[in-house]
C-alpha positions in Angstrom: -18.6 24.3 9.1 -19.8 24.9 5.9 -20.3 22.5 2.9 -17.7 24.1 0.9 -15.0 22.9 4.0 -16.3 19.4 3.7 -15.3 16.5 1.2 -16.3 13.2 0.6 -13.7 10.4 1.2 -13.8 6.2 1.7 -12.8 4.4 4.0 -11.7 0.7 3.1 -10.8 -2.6 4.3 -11.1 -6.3 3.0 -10.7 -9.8 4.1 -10.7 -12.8 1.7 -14.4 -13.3 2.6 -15.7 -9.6 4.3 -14.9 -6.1 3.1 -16.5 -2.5 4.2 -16.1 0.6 2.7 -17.2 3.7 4.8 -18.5 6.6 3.3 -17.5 9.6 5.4 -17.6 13.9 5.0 -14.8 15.1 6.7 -13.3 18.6 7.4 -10.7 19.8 4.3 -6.9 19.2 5.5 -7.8 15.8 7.4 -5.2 13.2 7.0 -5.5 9.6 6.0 -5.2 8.1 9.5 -7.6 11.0 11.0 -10.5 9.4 8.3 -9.6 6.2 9.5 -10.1 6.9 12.9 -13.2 8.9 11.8 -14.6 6.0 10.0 -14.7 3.3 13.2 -13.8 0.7 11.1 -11.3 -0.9 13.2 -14.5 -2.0 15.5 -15.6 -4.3 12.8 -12.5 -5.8 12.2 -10.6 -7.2 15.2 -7.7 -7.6 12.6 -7.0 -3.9 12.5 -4.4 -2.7 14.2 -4.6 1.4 14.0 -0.9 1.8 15.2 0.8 -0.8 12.9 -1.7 -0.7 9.8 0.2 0.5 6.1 -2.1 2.7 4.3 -3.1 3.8 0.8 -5.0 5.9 -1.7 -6.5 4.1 -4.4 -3.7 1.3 -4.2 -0.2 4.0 -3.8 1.1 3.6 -0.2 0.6 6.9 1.8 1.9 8.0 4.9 -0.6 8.4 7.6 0.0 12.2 7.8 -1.2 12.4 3.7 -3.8 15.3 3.7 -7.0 13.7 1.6 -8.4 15.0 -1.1 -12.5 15.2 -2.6 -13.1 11.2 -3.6 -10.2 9.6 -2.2 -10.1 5.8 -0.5 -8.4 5.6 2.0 -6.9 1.6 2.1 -6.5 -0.4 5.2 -3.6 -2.6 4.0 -3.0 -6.0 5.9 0.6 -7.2 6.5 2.1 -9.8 4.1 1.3 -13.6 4.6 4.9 -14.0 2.8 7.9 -12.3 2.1 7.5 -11.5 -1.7 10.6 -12.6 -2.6 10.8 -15.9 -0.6 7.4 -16.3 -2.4 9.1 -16.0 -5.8 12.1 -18.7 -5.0 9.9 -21.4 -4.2 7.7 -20.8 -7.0 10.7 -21.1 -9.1 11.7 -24.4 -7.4 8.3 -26.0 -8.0 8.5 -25.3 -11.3 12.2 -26.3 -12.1 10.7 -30.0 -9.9 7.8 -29.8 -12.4 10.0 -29.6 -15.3 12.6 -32.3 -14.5 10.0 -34.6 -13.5 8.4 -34.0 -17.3 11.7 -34.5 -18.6 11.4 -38.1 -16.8 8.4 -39.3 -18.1 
């Protein structure tokens, strides 16, 4: 394989407190979840889960069939802590308590 059928792509993951990006040269046409694979990151990571995992390209969700292209990251997304939305509600809550309580005093 020549260096004309190669590009350059990054593999990434992050924690609150660890991250790793992996620098890999892969053949042209592989997909996102081929590079993952490629990269080994899941062995640094006992939070990986390769068959569950969302990923992305520079922050845009991409299915795990999306062919890479020269300089792309690859993202390792990790599910949600919260539903969004049931984040929002009691966000608004605390701050509807926050402002009857300064009505108060």
């Amino acid at each position: 394989m020549t260096e004309q059928d190669r590009i350059g792509v990054e593999v990434a993951y992050a924690l609150p407190h660890k991250q790793a990006i992996v620098v890999l040269h892969v053949a042209r046409g592989t997909t996102a979840e081929e590079a993952v694979r490629q990269s080994d990151i899941a062995a640094k990571f006992d939070a990986i889960d390769l068959e569950t995992a969302r990923l992305g390209v520079f922050g845009k969700a991409v299915p795990p069939g999306q062919v890479l292209r020269e300089g792309d990251r690859v993202e390792i997304y990790r599910p949600l802590i919260a539903d969004p939305k049931e984040a929002r509600k009691a966000r608004a809550a605390r701050a509807r308590e926050r402002r009857a309580r300064a009505k108060v005093d």
